[in-house]
N, CA, C and O atoms as CSV, one atom per row, in Angstrom:
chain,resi,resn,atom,element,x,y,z
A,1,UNK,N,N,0.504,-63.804,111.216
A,1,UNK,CA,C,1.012,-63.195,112.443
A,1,UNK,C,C,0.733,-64.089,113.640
A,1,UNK,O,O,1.682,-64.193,114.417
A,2,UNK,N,N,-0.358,-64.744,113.942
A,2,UNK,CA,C,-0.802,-65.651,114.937
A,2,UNK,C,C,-0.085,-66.794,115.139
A,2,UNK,O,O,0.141,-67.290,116.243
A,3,UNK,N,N,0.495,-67.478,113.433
A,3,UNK,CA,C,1.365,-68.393,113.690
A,3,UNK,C,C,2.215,-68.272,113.992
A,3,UNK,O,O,2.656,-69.258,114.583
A,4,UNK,N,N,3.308,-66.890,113.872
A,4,UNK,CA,C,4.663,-66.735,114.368
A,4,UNK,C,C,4.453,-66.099,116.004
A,4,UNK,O,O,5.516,-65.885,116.588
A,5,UNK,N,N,3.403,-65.840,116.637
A,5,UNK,CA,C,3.250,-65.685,118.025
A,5,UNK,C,C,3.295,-66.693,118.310
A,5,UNK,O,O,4.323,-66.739,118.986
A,6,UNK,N,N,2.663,-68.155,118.275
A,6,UNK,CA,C,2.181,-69.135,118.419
A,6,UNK,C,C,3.783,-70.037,118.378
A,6,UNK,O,O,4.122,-70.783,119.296
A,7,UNK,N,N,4.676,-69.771,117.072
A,7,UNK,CA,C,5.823,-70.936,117.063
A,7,UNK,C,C,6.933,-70.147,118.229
A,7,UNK,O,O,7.557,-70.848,119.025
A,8,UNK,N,N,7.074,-68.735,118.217
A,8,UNK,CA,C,7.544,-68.605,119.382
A,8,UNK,C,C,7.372,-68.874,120.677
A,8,UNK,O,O,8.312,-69.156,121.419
A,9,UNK,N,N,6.257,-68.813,121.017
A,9,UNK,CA,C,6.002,-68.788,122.430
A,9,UNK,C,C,5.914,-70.444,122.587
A,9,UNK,O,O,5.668,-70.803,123.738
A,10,UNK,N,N,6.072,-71.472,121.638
A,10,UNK,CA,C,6.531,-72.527,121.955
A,10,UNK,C,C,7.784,-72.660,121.800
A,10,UNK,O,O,7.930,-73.835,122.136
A,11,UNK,N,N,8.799,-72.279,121.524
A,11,UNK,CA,C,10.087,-71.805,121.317
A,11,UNK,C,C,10.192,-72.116,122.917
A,11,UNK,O,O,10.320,-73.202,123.483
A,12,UNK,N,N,10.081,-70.614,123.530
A,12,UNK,CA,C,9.994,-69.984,124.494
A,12,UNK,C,C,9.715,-71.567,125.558
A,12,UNK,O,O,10.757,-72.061,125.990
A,13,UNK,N,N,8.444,-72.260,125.923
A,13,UNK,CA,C,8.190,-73.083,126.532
A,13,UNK,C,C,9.413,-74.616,126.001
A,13,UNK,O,O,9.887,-75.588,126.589
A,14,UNK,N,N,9.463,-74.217,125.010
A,14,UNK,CA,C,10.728,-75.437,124.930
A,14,UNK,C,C,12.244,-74.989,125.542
A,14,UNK,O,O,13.014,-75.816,126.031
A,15,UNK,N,N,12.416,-74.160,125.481
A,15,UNK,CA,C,13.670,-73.969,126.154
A,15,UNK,C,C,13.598,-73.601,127.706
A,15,UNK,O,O,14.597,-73.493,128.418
A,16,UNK,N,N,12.385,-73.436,128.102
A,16,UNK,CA,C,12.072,-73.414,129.936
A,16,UNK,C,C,12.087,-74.694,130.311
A,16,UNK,O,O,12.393,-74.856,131.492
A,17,UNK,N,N,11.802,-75.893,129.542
A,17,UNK,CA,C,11.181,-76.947,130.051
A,17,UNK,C,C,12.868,-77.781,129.655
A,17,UNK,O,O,13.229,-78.812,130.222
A,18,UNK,N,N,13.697,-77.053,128.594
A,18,UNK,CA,C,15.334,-77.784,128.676
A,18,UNK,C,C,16.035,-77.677,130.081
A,18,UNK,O,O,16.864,-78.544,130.356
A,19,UNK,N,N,15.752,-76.622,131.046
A,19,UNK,CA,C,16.277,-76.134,132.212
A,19,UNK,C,C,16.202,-77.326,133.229
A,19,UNK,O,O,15.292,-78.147,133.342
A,20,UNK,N,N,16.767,-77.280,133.573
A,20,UNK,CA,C,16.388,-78.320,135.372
A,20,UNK,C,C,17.487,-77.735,136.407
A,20,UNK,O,O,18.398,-76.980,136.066
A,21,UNK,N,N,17.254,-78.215,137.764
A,21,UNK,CA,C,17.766,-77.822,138.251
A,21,UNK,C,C,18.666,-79.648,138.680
A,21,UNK,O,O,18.105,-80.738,138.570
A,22,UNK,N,N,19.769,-79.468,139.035
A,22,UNK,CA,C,20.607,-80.523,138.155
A,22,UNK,C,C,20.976,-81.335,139.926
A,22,UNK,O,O,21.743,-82.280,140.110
A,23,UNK,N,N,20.261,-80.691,140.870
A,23,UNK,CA,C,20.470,-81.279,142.452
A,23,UNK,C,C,20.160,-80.373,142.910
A,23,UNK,O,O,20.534,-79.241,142.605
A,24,UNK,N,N,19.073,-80.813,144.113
A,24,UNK,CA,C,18.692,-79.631,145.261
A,24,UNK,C,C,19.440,-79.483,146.748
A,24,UNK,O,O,19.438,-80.266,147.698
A,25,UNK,N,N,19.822,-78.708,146.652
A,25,UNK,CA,C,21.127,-78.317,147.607
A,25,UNK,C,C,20.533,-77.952,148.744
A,25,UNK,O,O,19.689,-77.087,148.979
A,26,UNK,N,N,21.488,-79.292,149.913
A,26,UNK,CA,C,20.818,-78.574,151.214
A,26,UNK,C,C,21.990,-78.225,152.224
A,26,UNK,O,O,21.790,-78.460,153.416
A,27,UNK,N,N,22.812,-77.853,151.953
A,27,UNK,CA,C,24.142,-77.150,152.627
A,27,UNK,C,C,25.268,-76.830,150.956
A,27,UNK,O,O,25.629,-77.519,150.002
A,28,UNK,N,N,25.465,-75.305,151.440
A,28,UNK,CA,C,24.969,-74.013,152.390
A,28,UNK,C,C,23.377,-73.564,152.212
A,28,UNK,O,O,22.709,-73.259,151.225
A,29,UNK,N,N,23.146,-73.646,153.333
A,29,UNK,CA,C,21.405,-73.046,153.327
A,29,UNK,C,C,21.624,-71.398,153.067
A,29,UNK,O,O,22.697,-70.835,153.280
A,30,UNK,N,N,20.965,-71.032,152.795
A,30,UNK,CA,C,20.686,-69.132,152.863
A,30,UNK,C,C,20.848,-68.999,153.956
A,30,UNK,O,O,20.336,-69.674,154.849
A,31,UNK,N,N,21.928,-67.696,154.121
A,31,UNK,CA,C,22.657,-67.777,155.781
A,31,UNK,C,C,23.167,-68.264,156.194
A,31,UNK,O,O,23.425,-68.060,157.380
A,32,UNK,N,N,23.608,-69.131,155.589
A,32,UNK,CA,C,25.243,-69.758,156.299
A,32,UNK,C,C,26.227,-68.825,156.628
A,32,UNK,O,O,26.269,-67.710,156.109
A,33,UNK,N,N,27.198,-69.311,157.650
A,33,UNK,CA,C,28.077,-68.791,157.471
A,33,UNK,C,C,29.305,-69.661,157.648
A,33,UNK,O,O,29.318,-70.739,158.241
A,34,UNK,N,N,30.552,-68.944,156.944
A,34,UNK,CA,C,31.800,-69.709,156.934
A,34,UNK,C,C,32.753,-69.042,157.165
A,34,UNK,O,O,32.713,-67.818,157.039
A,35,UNK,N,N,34.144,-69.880,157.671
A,35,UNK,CA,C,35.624,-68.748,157.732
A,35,UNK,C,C,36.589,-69.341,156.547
A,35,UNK,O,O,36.865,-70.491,156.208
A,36,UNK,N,N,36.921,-68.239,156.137
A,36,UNK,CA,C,38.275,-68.738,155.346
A,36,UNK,C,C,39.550,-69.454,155.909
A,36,UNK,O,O,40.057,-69.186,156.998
A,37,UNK,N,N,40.031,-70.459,154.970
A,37,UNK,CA,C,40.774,-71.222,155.577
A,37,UNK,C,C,40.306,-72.249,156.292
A,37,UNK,O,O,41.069,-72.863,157.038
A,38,UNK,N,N,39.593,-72.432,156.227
A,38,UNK,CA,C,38.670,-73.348,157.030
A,38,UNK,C,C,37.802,-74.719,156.257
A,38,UNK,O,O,37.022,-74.105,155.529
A,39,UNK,N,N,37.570,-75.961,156.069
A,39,UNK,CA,C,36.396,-76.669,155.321
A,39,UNK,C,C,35.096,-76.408,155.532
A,39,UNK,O,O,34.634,-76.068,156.621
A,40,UNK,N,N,34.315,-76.593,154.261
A,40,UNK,CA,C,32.953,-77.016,154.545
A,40,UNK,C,C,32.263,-77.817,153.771
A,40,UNK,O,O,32.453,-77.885,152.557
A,41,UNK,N,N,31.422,-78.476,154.385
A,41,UNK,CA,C,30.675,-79.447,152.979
A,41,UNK,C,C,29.332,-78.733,152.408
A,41,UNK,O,O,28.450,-77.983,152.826
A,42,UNK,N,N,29.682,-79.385,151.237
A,42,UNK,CA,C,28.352,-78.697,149.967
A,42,UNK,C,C,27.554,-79.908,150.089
A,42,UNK,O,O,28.015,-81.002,149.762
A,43,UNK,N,N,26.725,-79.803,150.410
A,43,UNK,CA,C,25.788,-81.348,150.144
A,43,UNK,C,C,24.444,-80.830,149.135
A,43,UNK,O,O,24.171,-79.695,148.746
A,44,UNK,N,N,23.770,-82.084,148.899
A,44,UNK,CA,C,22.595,-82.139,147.908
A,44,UNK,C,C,22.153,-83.524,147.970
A,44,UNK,O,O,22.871,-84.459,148.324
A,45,UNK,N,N,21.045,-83.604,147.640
A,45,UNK,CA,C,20.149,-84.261,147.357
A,45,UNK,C,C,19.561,-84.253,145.622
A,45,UNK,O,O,19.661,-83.336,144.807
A,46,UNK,N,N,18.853,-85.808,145.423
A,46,UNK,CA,C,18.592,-85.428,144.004
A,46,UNK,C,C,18.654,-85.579,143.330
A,46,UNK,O,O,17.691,-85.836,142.607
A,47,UNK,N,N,20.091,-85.549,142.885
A,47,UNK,CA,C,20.899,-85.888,141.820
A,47,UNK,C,C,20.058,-85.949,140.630
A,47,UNK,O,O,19.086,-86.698,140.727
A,48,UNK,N,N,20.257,-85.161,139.237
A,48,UNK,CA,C,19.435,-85.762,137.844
A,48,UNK,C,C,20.626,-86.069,136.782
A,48,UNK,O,O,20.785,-86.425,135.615
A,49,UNK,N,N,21.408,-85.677,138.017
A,49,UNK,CA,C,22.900,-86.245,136.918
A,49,UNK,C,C,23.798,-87.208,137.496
A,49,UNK,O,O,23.956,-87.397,138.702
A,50,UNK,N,N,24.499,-87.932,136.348
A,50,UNK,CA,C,25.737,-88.973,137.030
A,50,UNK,C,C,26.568,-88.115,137.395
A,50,UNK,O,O,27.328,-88.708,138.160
A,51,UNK,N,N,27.019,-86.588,137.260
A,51,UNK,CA,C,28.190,-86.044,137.213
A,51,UNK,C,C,28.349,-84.575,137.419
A,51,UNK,O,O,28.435,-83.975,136.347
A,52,UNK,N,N,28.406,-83.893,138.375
A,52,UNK,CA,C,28.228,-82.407,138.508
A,52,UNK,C,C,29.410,-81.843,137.805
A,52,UNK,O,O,30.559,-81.775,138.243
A,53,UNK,N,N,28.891,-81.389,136.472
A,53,UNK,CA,C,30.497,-80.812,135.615
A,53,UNK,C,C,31.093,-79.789,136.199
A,53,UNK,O,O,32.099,-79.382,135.618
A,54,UNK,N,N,30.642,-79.006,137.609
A,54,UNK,CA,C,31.366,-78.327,138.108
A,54,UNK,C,C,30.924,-77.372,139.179
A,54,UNK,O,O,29.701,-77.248,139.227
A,55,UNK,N,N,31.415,-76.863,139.804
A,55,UNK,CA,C,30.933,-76.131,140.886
A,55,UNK,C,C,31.580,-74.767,141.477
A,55,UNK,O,O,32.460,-74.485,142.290
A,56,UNK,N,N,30.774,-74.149,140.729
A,56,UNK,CA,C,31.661,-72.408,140.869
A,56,UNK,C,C,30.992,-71.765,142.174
A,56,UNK,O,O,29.805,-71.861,142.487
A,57,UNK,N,N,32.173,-70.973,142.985
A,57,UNK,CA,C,31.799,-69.424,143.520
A,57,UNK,C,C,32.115,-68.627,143.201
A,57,UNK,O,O,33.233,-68.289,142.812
A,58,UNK,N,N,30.444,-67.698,143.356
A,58,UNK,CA,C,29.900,-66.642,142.809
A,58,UNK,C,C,29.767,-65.620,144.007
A,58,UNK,O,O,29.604,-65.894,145.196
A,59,UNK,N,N,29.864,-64.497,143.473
A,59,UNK,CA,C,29.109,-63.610,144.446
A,59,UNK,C,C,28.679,-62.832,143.832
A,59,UNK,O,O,28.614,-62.903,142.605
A,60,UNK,N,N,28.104,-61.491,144.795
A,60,UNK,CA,C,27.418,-60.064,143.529
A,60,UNK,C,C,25.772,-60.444,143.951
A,60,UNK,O,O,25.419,-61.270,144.794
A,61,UNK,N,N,24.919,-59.600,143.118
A,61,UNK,CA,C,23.520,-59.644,142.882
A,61,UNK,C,C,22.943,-61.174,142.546
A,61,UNK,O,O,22.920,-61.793,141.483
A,62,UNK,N,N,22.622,-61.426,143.489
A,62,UNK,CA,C,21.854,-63.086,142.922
A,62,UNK,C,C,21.282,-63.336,141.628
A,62,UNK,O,O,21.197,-64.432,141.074
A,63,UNK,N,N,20.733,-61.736,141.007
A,63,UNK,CA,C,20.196,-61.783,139.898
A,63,UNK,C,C,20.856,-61.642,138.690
A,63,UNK,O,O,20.248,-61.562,137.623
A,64,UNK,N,N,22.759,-61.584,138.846
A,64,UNK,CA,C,23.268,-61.073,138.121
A,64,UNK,C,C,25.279,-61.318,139.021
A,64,UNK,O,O,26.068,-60.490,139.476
A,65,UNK,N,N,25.340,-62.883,138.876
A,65,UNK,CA,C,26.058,-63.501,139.944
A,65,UNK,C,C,27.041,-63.374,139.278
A,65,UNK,O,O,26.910,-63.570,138.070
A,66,UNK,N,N,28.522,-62.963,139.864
A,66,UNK,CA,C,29.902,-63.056,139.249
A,66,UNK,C,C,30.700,-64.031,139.316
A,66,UNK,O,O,31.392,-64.148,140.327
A,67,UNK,N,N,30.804,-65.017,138.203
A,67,UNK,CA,C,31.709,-66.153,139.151
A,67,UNK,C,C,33.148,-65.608,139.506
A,67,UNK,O,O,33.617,-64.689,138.834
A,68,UNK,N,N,33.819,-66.135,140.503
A,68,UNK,CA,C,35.019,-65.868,141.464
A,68,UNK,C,C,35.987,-67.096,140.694
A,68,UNK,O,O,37.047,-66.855,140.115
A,69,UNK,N,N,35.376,-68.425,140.828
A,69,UNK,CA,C,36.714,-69.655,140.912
A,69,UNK,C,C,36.065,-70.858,140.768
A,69,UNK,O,O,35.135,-70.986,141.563
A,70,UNK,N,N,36.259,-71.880,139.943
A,70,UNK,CA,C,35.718,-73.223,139.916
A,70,UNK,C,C,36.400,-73.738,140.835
A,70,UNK,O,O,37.630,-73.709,140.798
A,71,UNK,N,N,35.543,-74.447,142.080
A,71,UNK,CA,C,35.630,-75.226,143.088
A,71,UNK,C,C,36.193,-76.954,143.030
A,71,UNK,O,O,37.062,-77.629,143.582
A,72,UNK,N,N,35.085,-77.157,141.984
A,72,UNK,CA,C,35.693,-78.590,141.968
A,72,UNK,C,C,34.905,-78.951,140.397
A,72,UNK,O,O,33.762,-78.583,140.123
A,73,UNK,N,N,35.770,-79.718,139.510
A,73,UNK,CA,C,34.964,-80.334,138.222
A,73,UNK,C,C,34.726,-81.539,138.299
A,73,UNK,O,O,35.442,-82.296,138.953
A,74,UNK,N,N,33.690,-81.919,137.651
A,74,UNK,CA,C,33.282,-83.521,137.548
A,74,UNK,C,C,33.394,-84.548,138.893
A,74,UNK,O,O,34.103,-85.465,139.307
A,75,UNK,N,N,32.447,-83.923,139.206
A,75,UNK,CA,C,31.932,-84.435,141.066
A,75,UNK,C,C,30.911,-85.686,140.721
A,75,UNK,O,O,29.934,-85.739,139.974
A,76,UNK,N,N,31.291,-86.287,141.238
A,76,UNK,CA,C,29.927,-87.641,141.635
A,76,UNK,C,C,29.155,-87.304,142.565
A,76,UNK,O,O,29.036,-87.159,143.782
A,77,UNK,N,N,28.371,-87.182,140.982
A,77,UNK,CA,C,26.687,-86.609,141.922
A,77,UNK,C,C,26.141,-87.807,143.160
A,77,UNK,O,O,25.666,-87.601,144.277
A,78,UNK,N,N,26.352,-88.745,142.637
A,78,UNK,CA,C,25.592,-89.749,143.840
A,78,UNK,C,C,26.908,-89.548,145.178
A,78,UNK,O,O,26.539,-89.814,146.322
A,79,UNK,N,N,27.798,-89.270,145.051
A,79,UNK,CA,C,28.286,-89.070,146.585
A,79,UNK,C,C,27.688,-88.147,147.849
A,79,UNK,O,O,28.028,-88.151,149.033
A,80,UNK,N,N,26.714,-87.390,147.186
A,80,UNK,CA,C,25.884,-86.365,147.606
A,80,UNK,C,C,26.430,-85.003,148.283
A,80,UNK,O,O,25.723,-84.028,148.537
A,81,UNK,N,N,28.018,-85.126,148.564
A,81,UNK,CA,C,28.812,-83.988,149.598
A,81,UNK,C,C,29.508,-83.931,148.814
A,81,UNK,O,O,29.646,-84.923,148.099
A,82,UNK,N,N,30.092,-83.042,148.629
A,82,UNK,CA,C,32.013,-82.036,148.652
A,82,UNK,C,C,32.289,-81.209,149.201
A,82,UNK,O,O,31.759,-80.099,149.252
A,83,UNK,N,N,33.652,-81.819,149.989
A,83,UNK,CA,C,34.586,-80.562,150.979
A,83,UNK,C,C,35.144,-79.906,150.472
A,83,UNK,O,O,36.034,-80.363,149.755
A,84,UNK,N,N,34.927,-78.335,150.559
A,84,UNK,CA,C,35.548,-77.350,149.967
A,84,UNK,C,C,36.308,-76.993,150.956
A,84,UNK,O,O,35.980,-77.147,152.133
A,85,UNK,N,N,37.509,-76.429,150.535
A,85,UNK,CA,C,38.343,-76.127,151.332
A,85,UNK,C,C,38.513,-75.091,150.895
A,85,UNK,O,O,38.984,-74.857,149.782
A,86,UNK,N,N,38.029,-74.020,151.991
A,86,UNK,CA,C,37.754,-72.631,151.675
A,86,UNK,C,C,39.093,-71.629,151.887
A,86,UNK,O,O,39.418,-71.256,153.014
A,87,UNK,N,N,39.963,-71.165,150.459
A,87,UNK,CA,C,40.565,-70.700,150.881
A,87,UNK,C,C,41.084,-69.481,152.061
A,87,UNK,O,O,40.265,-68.676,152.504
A,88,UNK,N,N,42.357,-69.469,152.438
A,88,UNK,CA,C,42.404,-68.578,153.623
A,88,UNK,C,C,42.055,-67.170,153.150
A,88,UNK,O,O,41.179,-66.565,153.768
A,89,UNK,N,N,42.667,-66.586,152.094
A,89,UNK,CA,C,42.918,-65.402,151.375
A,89,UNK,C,C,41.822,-64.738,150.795
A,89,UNK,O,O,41.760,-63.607,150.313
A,90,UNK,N,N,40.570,-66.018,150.968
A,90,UNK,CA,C,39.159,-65.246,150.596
A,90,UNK,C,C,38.718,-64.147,151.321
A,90,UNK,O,O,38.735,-64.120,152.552
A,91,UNK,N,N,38.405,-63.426,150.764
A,91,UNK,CA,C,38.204,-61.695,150.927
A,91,UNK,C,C,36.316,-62.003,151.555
A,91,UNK,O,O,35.434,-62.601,150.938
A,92,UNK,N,N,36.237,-61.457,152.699
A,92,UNK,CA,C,35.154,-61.843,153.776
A,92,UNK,C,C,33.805,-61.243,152.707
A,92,UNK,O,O,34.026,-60.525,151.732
A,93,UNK,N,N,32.760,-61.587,153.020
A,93,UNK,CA,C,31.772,-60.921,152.187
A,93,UNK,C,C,30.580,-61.526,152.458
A,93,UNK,O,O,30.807,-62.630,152.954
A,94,UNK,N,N,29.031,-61.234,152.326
A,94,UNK,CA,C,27.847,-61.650,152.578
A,94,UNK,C,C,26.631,-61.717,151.637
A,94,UNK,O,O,25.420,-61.552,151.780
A,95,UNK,N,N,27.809,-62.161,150.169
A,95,UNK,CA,C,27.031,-61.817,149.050
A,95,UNK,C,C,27.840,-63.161,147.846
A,95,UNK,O,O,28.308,-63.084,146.710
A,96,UNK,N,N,27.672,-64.249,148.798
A,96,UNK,CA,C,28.543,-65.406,147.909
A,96,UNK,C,C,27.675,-66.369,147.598
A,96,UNK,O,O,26.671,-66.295,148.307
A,97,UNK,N,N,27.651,-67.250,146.819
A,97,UNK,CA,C,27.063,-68.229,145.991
A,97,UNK,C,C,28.098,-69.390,145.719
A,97,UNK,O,O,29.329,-69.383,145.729
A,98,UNK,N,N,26.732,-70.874,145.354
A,98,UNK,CA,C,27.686,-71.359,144.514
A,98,UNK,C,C,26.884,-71.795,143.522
A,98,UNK,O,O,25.749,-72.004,143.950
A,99,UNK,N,N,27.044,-72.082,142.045
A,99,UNK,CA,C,26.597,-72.330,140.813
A,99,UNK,C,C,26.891,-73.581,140.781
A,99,UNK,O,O,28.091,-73.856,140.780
A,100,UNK,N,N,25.919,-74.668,140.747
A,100,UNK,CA,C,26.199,-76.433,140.538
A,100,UNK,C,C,25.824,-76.585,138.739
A,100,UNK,O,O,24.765,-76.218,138.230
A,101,UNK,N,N,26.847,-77.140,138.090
A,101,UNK,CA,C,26.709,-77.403,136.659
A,101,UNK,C,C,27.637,-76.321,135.836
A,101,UNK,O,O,28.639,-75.658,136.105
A,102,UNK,N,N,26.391,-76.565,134.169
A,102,UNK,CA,C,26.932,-75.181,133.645
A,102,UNK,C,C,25.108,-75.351,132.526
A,102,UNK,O,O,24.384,-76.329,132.339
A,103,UNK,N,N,25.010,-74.031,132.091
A,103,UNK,CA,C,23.797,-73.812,131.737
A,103,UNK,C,C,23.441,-74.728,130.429
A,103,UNK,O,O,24.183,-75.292,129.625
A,104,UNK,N,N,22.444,-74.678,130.499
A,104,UNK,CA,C,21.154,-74.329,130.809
A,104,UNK,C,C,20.746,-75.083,132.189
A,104,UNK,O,O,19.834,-74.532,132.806
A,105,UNK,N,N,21.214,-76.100,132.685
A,105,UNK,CA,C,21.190,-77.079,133.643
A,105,UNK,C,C,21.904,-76.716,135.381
A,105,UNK,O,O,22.720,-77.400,135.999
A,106,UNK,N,N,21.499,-75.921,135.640
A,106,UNK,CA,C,22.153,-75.665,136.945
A,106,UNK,C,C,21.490,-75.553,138.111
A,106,UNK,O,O,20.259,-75.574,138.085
A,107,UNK,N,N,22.007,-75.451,139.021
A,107,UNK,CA,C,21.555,-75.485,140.638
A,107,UNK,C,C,22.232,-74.166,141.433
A,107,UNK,O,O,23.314,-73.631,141.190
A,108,UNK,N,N,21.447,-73.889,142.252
A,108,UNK,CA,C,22.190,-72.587,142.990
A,108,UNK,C,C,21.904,-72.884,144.618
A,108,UNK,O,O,20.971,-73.509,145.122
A,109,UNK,N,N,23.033,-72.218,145.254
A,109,UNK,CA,C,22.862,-72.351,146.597
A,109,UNK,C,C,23.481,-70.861,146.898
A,109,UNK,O,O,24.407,-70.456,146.195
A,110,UNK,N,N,22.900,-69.980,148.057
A,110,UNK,CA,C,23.205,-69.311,148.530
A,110,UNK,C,C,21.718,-67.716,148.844
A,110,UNK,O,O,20.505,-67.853,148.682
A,111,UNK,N,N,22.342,-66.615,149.225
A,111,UNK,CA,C,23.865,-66.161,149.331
A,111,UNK,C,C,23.830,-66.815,150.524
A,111,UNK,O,O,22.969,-67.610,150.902
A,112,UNK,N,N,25.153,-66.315,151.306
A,112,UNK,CA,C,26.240,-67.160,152.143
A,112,UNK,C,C,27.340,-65.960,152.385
A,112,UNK,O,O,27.811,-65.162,151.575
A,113,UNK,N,N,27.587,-66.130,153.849
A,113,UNK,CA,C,28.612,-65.116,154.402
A,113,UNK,C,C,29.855,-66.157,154.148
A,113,UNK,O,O,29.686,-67.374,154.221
A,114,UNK,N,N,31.406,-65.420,153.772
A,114,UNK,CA,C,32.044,-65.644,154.501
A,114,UNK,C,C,32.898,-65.239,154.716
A,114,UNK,O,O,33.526,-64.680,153.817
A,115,UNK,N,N,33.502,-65.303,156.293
A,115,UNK,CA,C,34.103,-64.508,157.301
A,115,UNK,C,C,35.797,-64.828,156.951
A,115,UNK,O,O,36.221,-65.947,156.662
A,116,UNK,N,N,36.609,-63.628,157.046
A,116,UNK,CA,C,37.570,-63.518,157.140
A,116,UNK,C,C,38.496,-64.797,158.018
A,116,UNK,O,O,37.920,-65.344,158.958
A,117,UNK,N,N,39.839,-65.200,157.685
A,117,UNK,CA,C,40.424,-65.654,158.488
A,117,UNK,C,C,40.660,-65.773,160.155
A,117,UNK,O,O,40.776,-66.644,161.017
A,118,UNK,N,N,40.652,-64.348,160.026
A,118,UNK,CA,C,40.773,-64.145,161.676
A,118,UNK,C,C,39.366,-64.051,161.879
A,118,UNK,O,O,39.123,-63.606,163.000
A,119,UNK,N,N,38.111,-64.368,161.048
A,119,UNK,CA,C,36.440,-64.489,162.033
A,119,UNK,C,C,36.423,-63.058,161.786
A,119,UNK,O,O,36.204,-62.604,162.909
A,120,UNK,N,N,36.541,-61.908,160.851
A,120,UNK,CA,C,35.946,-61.055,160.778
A,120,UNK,C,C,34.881,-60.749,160.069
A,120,UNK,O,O,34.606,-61.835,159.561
A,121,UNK,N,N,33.998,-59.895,159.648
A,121,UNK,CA,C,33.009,-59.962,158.970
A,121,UNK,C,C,33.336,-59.098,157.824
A,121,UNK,O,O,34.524,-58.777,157.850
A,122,UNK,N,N,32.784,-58.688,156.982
A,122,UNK,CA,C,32.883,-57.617,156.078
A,122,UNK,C,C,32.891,-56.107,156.816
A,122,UNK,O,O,32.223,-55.882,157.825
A,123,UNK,N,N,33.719,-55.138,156.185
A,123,UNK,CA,C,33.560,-54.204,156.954
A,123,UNK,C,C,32.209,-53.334,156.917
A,123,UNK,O,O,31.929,-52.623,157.883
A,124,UNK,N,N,31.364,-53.401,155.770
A,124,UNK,CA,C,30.208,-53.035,155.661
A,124,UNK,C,C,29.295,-53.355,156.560
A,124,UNK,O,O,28.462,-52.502,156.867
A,125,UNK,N,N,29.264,-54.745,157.208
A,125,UNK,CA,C,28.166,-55.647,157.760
A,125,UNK,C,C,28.560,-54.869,159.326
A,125,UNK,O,O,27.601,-54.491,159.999
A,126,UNK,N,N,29.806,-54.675,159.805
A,126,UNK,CA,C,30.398,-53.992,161.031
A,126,UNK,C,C,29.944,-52.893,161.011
A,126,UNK,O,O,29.142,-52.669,161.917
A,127,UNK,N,N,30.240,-51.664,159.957
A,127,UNK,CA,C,29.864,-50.099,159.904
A,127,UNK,C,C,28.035,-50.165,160.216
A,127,UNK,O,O,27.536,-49.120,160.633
A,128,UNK,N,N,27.044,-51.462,159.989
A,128,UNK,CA,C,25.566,-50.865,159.580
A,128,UNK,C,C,25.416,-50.643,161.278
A,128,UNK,O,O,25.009,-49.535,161.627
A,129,UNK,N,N,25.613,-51.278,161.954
A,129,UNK,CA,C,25.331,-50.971,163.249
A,129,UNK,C,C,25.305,-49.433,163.589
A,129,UNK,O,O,24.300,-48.803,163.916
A,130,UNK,N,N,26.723,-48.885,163.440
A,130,UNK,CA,C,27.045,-47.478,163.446
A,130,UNK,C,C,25.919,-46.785,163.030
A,130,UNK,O,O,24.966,-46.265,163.611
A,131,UNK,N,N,26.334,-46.935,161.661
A,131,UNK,CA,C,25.558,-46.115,160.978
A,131,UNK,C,C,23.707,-46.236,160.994
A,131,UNK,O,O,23.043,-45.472,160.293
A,132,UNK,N,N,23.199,-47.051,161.684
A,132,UNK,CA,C,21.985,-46.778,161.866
A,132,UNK,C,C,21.931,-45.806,163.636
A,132,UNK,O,O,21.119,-44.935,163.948
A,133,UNK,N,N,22.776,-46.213,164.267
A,133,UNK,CA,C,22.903,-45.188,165.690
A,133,UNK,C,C,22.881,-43.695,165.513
A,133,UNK,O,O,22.393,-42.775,166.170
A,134,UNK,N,N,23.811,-43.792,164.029
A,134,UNK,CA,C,23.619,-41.976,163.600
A,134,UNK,C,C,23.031,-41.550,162.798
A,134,UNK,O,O,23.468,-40.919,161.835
A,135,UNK,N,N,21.355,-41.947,163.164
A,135,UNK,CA,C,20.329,-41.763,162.395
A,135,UNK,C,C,19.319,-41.508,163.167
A,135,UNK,O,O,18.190,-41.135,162.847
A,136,UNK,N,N,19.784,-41.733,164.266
A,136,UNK,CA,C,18.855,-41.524,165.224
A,136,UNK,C,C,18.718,-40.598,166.162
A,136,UNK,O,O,19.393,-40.537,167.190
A,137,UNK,N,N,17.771,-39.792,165.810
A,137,UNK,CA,C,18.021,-38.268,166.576
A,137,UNK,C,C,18.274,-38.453,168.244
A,137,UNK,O,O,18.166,-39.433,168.982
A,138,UNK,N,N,18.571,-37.379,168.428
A,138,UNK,CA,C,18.863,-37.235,170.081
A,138,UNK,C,C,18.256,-35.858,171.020
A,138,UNK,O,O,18.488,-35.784,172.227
């Protein structure tokens, strides 16, 4: 019994130690914000690869991220930036990501607002104002 605790839990430490994080991303910082229709650059630092096989947005629970759309495939990692050109038609939100790679090997940046075409926000992020005013007795 000791040995099969023992070959797992090196199991376990061998496949934590396969992980890396594949470039440390320093745009979009946490809290960014962006408009649709609009560019922005993804930058990083880092690099442990010749080649970022790809670069998805995500949104949803950070802990449990939905991808949306592959951004761009097979990026040169040593260029250190890519301009995304954020479509117009993206639906505004304050719960977006982006996923650098594909697993076990990946990088994450976010969350990240972004704002409607016309600069609006999500309508949720607009209503909390309200709705904390009518919480407040009188």
């Amino acid at each position: 019994m000791k040995s099969i605790l023992l070959a797992i839990a090196t199991l376990g430490v061998s496949i934590i130690s396969a992980q890396q994080n594949i470039v440390s991303v320093t745009s979009p910082l946490q809290g960014t914000t962006y408009t649709a229709g609009q560019s922005a650059i993804i930058a990083w630092t880092n690099p442990q690869v010749d080649t970022i096989s790809q670069i998805v947005l995500a949104h949803g629970n950070p802990s449990a991220l939905q991808p949306l759309s592959t951004i761009a495939t097979n990026v040169d990692a040593s260029a250190m930036k890519y301009t995304w050109n954020i479509p117009a038609d993206l639906a505004a939100g304050v719960d977006y990501a982006l996923e650098f790679g594909t697993s076990p090997n990946l990088s994450y940046a976010g969350p990240f607002t972004i704002k409607a075409a016309d600069g609006s926000l999500p309508s949720s992020s607009v209503l909390l104002p309200l709705q904390v005013l009518c919480l407040v007795p009188l």
